[in-house]
C-alpha positions as CSV (number, residue, x, y, z in Angstrom):
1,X,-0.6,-21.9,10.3
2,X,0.7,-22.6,7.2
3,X,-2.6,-24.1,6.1
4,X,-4.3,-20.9,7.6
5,X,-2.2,-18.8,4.6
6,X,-2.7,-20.7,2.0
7,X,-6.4,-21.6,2.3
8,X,-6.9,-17.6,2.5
9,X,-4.8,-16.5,-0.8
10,X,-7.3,-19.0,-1.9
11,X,-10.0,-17.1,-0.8
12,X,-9.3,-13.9,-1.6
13,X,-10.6,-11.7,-4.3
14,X,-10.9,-8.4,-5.0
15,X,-14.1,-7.4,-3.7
16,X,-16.0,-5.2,-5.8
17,X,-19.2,-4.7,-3.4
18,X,-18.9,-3.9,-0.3
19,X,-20.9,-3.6,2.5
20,X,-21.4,-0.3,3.9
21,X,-22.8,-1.2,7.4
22,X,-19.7,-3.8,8.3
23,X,-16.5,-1.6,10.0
24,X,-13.5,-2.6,11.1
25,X,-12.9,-2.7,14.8
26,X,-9.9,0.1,15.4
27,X,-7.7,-3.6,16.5
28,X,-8.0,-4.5,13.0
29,X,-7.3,-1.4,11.5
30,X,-4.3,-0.9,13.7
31,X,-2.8,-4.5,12.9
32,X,-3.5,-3.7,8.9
33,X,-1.8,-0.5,9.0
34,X,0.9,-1.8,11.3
35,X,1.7,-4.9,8.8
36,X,1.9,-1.9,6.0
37,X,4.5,0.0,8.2
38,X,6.5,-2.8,8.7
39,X,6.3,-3.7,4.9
40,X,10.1,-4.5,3.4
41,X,11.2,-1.4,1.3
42,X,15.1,-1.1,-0.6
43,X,17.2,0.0,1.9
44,X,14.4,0.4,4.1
45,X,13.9,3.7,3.3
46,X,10.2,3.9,3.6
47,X,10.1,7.0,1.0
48,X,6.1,6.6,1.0
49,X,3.1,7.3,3.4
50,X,-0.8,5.4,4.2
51,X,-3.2,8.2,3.3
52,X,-6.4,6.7,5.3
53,X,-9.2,8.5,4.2
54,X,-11.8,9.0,6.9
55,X,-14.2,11.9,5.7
56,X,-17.5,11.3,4.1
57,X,-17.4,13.5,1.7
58,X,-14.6,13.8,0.8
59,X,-14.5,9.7,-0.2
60,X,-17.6,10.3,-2.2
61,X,-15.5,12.9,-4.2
62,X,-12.9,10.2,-4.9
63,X,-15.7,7.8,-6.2
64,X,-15.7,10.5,-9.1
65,X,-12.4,10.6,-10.2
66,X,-12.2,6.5,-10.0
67,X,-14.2,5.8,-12.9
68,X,-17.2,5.2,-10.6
69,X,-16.4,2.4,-8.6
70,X,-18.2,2.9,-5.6
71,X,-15.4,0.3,-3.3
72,X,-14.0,3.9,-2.4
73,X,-16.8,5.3,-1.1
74,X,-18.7,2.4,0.5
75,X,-16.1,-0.1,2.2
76,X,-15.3,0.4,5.8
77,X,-11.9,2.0,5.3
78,X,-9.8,3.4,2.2
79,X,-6.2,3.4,2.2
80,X,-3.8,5.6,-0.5
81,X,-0.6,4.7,-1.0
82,X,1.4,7.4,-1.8
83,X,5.1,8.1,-2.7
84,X,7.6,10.7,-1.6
85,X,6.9,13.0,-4.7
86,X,10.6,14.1,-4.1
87,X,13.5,12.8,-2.2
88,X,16.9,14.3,-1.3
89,X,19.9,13.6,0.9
90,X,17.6,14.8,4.1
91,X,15.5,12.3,3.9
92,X,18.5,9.9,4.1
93,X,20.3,11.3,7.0
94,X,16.7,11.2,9.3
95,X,17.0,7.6,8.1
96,X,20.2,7.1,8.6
97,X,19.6,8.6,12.4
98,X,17.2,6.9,12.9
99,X,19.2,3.6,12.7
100,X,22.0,5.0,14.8
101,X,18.7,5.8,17.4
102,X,17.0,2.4,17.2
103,X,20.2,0.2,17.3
104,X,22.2,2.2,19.5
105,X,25.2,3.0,17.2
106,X,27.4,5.5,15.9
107,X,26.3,7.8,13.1
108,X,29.4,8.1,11.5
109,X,29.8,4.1,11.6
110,X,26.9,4.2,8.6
111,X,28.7,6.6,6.4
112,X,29.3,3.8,4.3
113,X,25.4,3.0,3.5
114,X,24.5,6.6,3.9
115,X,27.0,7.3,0.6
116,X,25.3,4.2,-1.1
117,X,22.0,5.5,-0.5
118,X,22.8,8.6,-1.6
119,X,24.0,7.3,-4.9
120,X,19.9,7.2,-6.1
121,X,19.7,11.0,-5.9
122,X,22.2,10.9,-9.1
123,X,19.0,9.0,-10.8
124,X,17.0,10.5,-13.3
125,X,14.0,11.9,-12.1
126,X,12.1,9.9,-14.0
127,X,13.7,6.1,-12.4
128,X,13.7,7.7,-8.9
129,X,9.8,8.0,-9.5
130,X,9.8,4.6,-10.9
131,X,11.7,3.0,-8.0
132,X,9.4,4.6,-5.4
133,X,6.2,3.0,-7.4
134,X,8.1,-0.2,-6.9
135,X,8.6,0.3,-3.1
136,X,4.7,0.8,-2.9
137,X,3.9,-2.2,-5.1
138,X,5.4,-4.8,-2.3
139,X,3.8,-2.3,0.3
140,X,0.7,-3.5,-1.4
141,X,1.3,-7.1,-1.4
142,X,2.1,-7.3,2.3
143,X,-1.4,-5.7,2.9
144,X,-3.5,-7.2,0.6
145,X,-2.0,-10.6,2.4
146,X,-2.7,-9.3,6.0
147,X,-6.2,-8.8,4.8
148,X,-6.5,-12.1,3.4
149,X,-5.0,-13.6,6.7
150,X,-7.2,-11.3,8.8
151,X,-10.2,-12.1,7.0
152,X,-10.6,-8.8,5.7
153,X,-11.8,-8.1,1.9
154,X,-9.5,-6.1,-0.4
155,X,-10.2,-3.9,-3.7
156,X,-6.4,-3.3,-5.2
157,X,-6.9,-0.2,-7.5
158,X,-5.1,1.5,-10.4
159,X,-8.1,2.9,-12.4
160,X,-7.9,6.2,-10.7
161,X,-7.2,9.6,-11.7
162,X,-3.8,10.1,-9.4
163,X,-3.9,13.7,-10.4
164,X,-7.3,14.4,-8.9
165,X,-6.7,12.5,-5.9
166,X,-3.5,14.1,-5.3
167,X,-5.8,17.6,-5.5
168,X,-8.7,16.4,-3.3
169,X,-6.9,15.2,-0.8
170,X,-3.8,18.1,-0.5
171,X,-1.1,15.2,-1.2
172,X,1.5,18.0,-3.3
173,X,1.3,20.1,0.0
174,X,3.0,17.1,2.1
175,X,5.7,15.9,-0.7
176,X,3.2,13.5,-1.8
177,X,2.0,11.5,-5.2
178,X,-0.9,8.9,-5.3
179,X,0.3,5.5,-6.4
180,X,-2.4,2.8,-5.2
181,X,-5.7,3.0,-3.9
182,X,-7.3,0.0,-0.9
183,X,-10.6,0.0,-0.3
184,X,-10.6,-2.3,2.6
185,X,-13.9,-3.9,4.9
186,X,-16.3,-6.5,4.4
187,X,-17.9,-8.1,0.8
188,X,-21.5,-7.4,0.8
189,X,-23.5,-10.8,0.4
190,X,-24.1,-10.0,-3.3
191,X,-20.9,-8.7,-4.4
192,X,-20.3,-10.8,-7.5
193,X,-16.6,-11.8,-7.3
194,X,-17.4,-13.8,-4.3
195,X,-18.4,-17.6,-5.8
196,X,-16.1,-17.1,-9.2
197,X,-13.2,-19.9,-8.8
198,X,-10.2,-18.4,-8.8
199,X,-7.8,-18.7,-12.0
200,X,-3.9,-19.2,-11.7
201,X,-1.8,-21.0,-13.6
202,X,-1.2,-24.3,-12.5
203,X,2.2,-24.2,-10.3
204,X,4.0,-26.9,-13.3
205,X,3.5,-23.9,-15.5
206,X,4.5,-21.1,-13.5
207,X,7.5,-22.7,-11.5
208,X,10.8,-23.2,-13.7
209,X,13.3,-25.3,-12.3
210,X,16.5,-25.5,-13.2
């Protein structure tokens, strides 16, 4: 297993053609979005949401207002990863209730890390925001790894208009901001990033021991 891992970080690229006849069974797509859910978050607050974007049209929109890279419209599945645009002490108690739900407990007994919590919503609006991005950043990771794993080819994108997306696909209406976009599926057999060698530093240079 361990092998397994590395050998496919090895192999994986972001994918910058994709095929548009190769799908995803719904198994895969299940297990991807299930590794996303169970992604690690502070607190484990989850304050963001998988858009998947299933509608023709609407993805060819999107290819638009991402600089014309056609990953969005032609991979087998795209995935947004959005934000909370807004939190407040609600969204900590349905969190906090849900803990007291899952694990059989008090409540009251989590008082004491509902008042932490609630400590962020004396942030400025502006590091709230900046935190959130953050959460969805290692929500990213996980998934781009599961991919990897799975066998699945990944297109990690930031060159997209968030504002645009956020208007095509409703996102304000559900509390929502646009962070990352994940065209996910299958490389087509000429996409160019598949024979480049990949380029990391080598680990003397990027581990520091002390």
């Amino acid at each position: 297993m361990d092998k397994q891992i590395i050998d496919s970080l090895k192999s994986r690229y972001a994918v910058k053609k994709f095929d548009p006849t190769k799908k995803l069974t719904e198994k895969q797509l299940e297990n991807v979005l299930e590794a996303t859910r169970l992604t690690a978050t502070s607190y484990g607050l989850q304050l963001m949401k998988v858009v998947l974007v299933n509608d023709k049209d609407t993805r060819e929109k999107l290819v638009d207002c991402s600089f014309g890279q056609r990953q969005v419209a032609d991979a087998s599945h795209l995935l947004v990863l959005c934000r909370e645009r807004d939190f407040d002490l609600d969204h900590i108690e349905d969190y906090v209730q849900n803990i007291a739900d899952t694990r059989k407990v008090e409540a009251d007994s989590l008082s004491g890390f509902k008042n932490g919590m609630a400590k962020l919503l004396t942030k400025r609006k502006e590091d709230q925001v900046s935190w959130m991005d953050k959460q969805v950043y290692i929500a990213l990771g996980n998934l781009i790894t599961t991919c990897a794993i799975m066998g699945i080819g990944a297109c990690p994108m930031e060159g997209f208009i968030p504002d645009e997306y956020d208007e095509i696909l409703d996102l304000k209406s559900q509390n929502l901001a646009s962070v990352l976009v994940l065209p996910i599926g299958f490389p087509a057999e000429d996409d160019p990033g598949a024979k480049r060698a990949k380029v990391r530093r080598p680990i003397e240079k990027f581990v520091i021991e002390k």
